[in-house]
N, C-alpha and C positions, 0 to 999 in steps of 0.2 A: 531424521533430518538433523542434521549440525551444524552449528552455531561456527561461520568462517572468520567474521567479524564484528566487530562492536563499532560506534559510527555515532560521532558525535559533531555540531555544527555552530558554528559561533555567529553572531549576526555580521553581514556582511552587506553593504551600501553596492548594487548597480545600478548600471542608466538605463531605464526603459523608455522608448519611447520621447527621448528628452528630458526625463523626470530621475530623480535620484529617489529609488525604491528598497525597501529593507528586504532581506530575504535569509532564510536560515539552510536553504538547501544546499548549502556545501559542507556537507557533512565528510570527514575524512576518519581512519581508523585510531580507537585508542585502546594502549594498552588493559589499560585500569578494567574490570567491572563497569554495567549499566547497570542504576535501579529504575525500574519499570513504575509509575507511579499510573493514577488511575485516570490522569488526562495528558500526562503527558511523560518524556525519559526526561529524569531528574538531572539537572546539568546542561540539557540540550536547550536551542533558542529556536522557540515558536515563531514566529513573526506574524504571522495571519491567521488567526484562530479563525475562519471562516471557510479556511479550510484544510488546513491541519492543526491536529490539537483535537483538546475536548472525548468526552468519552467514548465517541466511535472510534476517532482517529489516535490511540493515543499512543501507537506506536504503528511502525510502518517496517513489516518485513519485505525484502527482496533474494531472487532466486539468485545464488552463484555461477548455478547451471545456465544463468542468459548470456553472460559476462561474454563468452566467448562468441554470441552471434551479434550483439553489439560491436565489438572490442574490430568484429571484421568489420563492419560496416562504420565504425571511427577509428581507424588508426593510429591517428596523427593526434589524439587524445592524452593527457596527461591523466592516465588511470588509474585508480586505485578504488578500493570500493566503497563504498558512501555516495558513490555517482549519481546516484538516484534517489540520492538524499533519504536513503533507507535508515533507520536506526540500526536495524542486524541485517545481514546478508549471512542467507542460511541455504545451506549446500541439501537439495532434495525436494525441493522445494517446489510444488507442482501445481498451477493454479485452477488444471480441471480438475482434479482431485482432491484440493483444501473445500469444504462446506464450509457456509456461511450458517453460524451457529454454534457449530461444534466446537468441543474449548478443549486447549490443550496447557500439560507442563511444557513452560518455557523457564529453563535454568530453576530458578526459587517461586519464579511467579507461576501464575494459572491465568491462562489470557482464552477468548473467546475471537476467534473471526468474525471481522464486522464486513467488509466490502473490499473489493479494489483502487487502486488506487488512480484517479483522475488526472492526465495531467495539463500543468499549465503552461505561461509563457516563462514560467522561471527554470523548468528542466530545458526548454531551448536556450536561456542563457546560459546555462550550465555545460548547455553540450557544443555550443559557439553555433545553434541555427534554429531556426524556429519549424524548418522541416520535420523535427524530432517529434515532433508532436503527434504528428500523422503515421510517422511510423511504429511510434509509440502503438499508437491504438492499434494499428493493422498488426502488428508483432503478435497481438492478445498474448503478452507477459504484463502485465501490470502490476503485478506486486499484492501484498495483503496488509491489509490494515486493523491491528487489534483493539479489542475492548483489553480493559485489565482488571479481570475480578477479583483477584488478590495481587496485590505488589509484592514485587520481588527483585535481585537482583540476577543478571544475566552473565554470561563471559562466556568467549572463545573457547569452543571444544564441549559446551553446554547444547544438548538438546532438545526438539520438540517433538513432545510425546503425546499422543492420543492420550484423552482425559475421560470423555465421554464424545460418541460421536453423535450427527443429529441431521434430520433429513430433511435439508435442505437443500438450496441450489450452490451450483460449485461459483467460487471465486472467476472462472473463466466464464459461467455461463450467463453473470450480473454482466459483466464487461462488453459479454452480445447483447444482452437486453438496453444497457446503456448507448452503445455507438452500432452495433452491425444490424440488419436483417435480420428478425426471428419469426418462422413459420411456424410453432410451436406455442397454441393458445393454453396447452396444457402448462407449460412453464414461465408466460406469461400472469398466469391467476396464481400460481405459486409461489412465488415472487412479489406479489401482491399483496397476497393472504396470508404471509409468512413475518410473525408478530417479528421475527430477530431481524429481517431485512431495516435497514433505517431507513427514517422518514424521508430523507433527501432522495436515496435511490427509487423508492417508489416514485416518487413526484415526478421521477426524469422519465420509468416505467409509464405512469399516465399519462405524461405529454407526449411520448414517441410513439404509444398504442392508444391510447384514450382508455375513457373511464368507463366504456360499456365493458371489459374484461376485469371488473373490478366484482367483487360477492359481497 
């Protein structure tokens, strides 16, 4: 999997709702190096630490390989990649296939899969409709979202490599337990019972299944 672009975001003022709202998710490409730090990309603007940022979320990869079934479905988009307020947009990048757990080299750093990525009403600002939302989730491309157990810096044409892998649940199969239908009590309790899952996605897990599938 390779590193397409680096993706940094400056804090930008829009109107939600009536209200004048911060938001960092316009992320667009930069030449330079990222350094990966342990809750957040050094240089980039958090704005809502509640729900990006912080040790799960501390960076936010996205696939290249979506690019092109979005790009059909918004044309009329001023594109470039960062759209998805990704820090990297990495070409290979497969979200039934990434484990959550399993840690790999990214560039200089060593980063760990924490979850998928949730989205909210600022990727429909971003995309001019709040439909996105839903398509979002039905798409099941959501992105990944790292821990960073050692920092490091990243760049275009840089790598991720299997580190050690770990048997957990895939990046796509959180994203069914979050928003779709799951008839699978066995992946249900896994998910569950699974110390690297974080707290928040469980909690979403017991409210959409309850807490009798809990051990």
């Amino acid at each position: 999997m390779k590193v397409i672009s680096t993706n940094i975001g400056e804090t930008k003022i829009i109107s939600w709702r009536g209200k004048d709202v911060k938001t960092g998710i316009y992320k667009y490409p930069v030449e330079e190096p990222i350094y990966l730090e342990k809750e957040d990309v050094k240089g980039d603007h958090v704005v809502d630490r509640r729900v990006h940022g912080g040790v799960d979320k501390a960076c936010y990869l996205y696939s290249a390989d979506h690019y092109p079934y979005w790009k059909e479905r918004y044309p009329d988009l001023d594109w470039n990649y960062g759209m998805f307020g990704e820090n990297i947009t990495i070409e290979g990048l497969d979200e039934s296939v990434i484990k959550i757990g399993a840690t790999y080299f990214l560039g200089k750093a060593l980063v760990q899969v924490s979850q998928p990525r949730q989205p909210c009403f600022k990727l429909g600002v971003r995309f001019e409709t709040q439909t996105i939302l839903k398509e979002f989730i039905s798409a099941m491309f959501p992105g990944v979202y790292l821990r960073v157990l050692k920092p490091g810096v990243v760049k275009v044409g840089d790598t991720l490599e299997l580190h050690e892998a770990y048997d957990g649940i895939s990046i796509k199969e959180m994203y069914q337990l979050t928003y779709h239908d799951v008839d699978s009590e066995e992946l249900i309790r896994k998910a569950i019972n699974d110390p690297l899952v974080t707290v928040n996605n469980k909690a979403n897990i017991l409210r959409r299944f309850g807490s009798s599938h809990a051990e």
